[in-house]
Structures are given as structure tokens and as C-alpha cells.
DSSP file (Angstrom, degrees, kcal/mol; ACC not computed):
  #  RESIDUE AA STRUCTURE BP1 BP2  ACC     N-H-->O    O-->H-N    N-H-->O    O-->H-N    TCO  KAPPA ALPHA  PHI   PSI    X-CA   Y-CA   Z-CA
    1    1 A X     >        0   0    0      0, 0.0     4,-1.7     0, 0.0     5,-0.3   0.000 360.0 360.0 360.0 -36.8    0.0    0.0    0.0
    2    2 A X  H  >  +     0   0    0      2,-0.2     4,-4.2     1,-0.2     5,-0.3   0.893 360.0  47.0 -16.0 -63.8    3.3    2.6    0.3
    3    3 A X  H  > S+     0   0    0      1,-0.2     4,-0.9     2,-0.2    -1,-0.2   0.926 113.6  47.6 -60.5 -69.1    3.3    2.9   -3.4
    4    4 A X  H >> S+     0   0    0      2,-0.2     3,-2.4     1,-0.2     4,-1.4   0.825 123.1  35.3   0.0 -87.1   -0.7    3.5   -3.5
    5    5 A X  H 3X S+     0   0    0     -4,-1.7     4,-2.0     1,-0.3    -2,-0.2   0.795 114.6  50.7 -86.0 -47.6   -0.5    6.0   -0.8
    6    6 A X  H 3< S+     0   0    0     -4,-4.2     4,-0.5    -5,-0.3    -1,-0.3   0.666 112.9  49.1 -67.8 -16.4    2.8    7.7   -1.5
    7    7 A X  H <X S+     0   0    0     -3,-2.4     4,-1.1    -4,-0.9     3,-0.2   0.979 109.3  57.0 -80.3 -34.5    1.5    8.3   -5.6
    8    8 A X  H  < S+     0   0    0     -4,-1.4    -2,-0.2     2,-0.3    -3,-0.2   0.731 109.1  43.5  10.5 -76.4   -1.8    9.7   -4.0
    9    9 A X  T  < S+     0   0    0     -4,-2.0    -1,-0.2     1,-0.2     3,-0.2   0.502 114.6  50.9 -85.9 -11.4    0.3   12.4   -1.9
   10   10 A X  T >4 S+     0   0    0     -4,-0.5     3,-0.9    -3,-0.2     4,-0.3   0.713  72.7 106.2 -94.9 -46.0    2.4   13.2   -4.9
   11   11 A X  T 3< S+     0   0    0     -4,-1.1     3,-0.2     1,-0.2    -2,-0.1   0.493  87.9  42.3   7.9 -43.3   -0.3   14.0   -7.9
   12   12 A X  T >> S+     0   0    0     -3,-0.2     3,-2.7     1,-0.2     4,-2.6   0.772  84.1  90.7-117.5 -33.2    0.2   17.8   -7.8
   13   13 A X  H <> S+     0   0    0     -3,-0.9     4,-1.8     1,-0.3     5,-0.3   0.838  91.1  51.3 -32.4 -35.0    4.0   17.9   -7.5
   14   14 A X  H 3> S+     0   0    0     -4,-0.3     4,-0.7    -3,-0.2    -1,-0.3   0.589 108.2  47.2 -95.9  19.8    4.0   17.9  -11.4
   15   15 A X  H <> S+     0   0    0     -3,-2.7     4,-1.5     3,-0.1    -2,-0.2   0.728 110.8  50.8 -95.3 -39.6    1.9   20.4  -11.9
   16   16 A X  H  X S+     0   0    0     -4,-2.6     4,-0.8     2,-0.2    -3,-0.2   0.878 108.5  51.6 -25.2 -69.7    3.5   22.5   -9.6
   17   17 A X  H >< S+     0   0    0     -4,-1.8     3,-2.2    -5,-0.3     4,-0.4   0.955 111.3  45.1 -19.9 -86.3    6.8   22.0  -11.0
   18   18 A X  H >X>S+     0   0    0     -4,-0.7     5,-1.1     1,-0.3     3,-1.0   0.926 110.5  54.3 -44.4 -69.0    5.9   22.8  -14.5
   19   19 A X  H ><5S+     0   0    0     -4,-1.5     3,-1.4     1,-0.3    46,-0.6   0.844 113.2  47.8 -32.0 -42.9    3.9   25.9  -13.3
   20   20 A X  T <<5S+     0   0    0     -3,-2.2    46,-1.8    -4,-0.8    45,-1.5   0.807 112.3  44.6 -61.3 -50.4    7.1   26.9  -11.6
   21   21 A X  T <45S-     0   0    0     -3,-1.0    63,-0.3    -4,-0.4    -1,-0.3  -0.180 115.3-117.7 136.1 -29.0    8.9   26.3  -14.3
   22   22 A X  T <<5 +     0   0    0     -3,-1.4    62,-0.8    -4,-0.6     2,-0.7   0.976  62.9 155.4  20.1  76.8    6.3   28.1  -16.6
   23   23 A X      < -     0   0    0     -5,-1.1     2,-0.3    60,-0.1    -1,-0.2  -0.979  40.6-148.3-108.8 127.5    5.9   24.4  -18.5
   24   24 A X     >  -     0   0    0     -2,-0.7     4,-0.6    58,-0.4     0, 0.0  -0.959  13.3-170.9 -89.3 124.6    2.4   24.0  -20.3
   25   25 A X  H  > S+     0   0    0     -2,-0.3     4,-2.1     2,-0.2     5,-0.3   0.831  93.0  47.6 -88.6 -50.1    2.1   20.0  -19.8
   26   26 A X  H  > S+     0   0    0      2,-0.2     4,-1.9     1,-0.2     5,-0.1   0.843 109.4  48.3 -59.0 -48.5   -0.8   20.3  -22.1
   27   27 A X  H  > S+     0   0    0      2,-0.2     4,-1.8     1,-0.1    -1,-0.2   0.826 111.1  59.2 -46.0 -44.2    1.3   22.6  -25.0
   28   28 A X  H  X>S+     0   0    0     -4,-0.6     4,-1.7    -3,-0.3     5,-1.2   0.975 114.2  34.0 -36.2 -72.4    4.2   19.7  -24.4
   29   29 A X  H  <5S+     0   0    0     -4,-2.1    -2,-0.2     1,-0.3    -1,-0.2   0.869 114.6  52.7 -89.0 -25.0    1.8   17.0  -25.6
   30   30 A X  H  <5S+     0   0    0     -4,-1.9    -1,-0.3    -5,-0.3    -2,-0.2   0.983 115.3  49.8 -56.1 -62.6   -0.3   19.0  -28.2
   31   31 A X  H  <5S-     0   0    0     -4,-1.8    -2,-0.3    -5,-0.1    -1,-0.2   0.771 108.5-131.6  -8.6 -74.9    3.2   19.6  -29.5
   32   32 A X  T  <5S+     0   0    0     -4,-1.7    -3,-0.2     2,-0.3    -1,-0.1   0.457  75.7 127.0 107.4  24.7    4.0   16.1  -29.3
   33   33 A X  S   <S+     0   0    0     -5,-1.2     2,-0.3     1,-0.3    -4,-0.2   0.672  87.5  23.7 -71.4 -43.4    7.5   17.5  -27.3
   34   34 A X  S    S-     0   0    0     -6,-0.2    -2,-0.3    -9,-0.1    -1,-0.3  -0.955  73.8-142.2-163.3 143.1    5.7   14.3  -24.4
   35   35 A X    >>  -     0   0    0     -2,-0.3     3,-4.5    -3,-0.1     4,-2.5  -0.691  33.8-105.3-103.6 146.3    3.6   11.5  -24.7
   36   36 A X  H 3> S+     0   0    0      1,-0.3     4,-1.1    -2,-0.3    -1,-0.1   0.590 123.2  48.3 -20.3 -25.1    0.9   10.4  -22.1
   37   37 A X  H 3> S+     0   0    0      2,-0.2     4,-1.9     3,-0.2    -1,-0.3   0.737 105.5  54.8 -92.5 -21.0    3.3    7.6  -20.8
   38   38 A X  H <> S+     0   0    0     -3,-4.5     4,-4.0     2,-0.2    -2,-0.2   0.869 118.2  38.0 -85.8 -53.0    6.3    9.9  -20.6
   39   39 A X  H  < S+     0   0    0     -4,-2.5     4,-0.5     2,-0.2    -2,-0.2   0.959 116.0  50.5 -54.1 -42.0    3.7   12.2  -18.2
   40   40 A X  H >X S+     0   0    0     -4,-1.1     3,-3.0    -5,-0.3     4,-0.9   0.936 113.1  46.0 -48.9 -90.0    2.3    9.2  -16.6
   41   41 A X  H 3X S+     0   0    0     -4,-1.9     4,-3.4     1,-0.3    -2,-0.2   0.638 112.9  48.9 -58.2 -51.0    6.1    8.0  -15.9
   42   42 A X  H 3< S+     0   0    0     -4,-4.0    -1,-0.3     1,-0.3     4,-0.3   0.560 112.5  50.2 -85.5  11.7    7.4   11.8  -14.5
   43   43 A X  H <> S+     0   0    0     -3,-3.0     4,-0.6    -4,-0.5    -1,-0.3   0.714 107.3  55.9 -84.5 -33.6    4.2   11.8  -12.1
   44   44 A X  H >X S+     0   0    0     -4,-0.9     4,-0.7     1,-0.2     3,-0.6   0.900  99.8  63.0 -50.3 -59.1    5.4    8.3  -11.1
   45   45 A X  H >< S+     0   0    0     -4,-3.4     3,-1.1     1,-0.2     4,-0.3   0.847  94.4  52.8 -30.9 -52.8    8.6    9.8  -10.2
   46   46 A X  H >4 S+     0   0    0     -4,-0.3     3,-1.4     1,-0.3    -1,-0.2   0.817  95.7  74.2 -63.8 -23.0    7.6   11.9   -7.6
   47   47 A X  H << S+     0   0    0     -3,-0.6    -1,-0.3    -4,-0.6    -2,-0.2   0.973 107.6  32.5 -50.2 -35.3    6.0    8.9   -6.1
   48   48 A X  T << S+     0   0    0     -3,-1.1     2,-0.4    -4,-0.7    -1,-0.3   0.300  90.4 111.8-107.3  24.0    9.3    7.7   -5.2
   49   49 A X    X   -     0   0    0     -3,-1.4     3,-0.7    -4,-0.3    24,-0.0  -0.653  45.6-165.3 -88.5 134.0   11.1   11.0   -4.5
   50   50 A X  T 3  S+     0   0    0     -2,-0.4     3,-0.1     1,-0.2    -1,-0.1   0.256  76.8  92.2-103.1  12.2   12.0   11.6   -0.5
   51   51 A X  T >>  +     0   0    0      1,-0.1     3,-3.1     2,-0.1     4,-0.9   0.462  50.5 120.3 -77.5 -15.5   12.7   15.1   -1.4
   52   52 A X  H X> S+     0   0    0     -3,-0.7     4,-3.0     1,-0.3     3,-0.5   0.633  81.3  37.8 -34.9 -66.2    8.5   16.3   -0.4
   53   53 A X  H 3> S+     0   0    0      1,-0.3     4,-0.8     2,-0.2    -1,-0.3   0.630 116.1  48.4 -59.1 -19.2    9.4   18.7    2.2
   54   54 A X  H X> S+     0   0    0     -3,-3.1     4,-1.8     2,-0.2     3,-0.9   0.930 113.9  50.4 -79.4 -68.6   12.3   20.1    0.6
   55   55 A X  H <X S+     0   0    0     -4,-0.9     4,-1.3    -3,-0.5    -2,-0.2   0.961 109.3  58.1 -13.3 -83.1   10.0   20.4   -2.9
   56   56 A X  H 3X S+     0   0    0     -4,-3.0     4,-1.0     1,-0.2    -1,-0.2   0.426 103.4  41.0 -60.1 -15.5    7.7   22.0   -1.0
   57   57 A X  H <X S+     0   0    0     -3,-0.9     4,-2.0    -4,-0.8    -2,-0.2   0.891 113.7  56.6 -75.3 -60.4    9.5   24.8    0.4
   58   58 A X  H >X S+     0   0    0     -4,-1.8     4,-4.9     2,-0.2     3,-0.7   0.790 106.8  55.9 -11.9 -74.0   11.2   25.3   -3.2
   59   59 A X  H 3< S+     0   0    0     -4,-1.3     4,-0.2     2,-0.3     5,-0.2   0.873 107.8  42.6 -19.3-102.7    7.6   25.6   -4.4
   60   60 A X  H >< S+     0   0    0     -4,-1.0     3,-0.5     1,-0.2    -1,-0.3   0.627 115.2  48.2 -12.9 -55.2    6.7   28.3   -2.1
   61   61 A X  H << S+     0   0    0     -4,-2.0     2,-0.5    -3,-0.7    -2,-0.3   0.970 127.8  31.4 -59.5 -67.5   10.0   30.3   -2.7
   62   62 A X  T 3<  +     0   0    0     -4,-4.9     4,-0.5    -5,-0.2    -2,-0.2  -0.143  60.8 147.4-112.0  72.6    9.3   29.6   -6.5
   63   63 A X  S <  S+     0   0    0     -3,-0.5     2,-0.3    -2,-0.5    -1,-0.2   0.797  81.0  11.8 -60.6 -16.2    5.7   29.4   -7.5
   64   64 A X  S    S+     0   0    0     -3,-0.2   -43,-0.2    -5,-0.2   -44,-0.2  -0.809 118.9  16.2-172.4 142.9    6.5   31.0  -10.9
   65   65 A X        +     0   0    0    -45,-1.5   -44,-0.3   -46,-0.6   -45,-0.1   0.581  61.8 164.2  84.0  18.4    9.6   31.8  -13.0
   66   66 A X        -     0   0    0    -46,-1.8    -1,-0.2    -4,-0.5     3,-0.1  -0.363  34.3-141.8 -77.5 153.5   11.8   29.9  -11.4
   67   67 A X  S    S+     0   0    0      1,-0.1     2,-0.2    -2,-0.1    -1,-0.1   0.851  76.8   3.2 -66.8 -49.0   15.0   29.5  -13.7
   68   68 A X  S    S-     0   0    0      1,-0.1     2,-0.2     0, 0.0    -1,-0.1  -0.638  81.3-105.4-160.2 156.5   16.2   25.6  -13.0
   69   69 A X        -     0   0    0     -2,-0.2     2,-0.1     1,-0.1    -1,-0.1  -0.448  58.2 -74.7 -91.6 176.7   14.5   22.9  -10.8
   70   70 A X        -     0   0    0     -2,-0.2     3,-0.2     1,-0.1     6,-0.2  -0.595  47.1-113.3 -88.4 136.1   16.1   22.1   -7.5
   71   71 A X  S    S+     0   0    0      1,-0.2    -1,-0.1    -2,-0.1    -2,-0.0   0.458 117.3  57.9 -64.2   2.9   19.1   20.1   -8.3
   72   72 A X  S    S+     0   0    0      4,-0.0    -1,-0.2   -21,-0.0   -21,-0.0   0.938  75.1 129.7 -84.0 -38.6   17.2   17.0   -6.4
   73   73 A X        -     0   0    0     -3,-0.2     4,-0.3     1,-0.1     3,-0.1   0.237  56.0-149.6 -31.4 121.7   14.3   17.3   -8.7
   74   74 A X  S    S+     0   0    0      1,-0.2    -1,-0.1     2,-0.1    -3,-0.0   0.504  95.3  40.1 -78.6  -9.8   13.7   14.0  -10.0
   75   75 A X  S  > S+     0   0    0    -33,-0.1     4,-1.1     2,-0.0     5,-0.3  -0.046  83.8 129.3 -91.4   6.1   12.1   15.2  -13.8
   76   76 A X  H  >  +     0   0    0      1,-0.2     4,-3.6     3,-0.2     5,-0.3   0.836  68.7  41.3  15.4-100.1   14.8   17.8  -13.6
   77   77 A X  H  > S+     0   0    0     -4,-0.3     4,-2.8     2,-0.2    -1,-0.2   0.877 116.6  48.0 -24.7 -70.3   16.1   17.1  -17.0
   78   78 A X  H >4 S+     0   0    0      1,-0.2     3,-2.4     2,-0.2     4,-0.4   0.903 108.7  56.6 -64.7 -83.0   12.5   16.7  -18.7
   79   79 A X  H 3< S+     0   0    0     -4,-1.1    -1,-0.2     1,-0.4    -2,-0.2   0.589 108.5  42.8 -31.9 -40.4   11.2   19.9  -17.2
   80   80 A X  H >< S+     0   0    0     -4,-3.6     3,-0.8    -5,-0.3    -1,-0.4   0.850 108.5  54.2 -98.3   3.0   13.6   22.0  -18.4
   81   81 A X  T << S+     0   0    0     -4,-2.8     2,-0.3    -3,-2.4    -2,-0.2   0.982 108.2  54.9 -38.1 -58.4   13.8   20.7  -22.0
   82   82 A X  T 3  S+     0   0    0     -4,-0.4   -58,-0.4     2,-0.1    -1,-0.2  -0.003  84.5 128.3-104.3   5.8    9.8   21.3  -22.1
   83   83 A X    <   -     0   0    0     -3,-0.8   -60,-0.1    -2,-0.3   -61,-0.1  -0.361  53.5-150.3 -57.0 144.7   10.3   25.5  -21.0
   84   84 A X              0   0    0    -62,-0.8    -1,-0.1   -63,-0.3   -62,-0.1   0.292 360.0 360.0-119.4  17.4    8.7   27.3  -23.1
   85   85 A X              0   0    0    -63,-0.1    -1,-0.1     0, 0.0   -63,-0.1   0.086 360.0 360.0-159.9 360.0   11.2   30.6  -22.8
């Protein structure tokens, strides 16, 4: 049940991100820049990330425009490829 419960608490961490980030997840995939499995996969991520509280202050600090992800960020990589500036 971990996995279950920990994907659960995790859900809005990429949406967050990207917002932070200024990523349109929806512009990405119209695009065809990421496919449903590749979103599915970096929401997945977060399940298993031990970073939350750490994330979640980031977050706060940068709810939008932030430059770079926190070097911990586990979609790191994909989020800033997918910047739309």
C-alpha cells in the first residue's frame, strides 16, 4: 500500500513544478514535445522521490519563473527541455 499512498500524496507535485517552471504540460503534448506515458512515468517519479518537504519549500520560494528545478528534482532534466522561454 506505500506505493498507492505515496503516488496519492504526490499527484500535484508535477503540476506544480511545471507551473514553476512556466511548462504547459498540455502545450508539451499537443506539441508532441511528451507522450501520455512519458507524463504518466514523471508523475510516477515523484511517487518515489524523498525530497517532499524540501519540494515543498522550493515551491513556495518559487511558484512561478523559477530559472532551473532544485538540483534533487527527480524530472529535472524533462522539465527544463519542455520551458517554453
Amino acid at each position: 500500500m506505500p506505493v498507492i499512498t505515496n503516488s496519492v500524496r504526490h499527484t500535484d507535485q508535477l503540476p506544480a513544478m511545471a507551473k514553476a517552471l512556466d511548462v504547459s504540460l498540455d502545450q508539451a503534448a499537443n506539441e508532441g514535445k511528451i507522450h501520455n506515458f512519458q507524463r504518466h512515468n514523471a508523475a510516477f517519479r515523484y511517487s518515489e522521490c524523498s525530497k517532499k518537504p524540501a519540494c515543498e519549500t522550493w515551491l513556495a520560494k518559487n511558484s512561478a519563473r523559477a530559472t532551473n528545478a532544485p538540483n534533487y528534482c527527480r524530472n529535472k532534466a524533462l522539465l527544463e527541455a519542455l520551458r517554453i522561454g
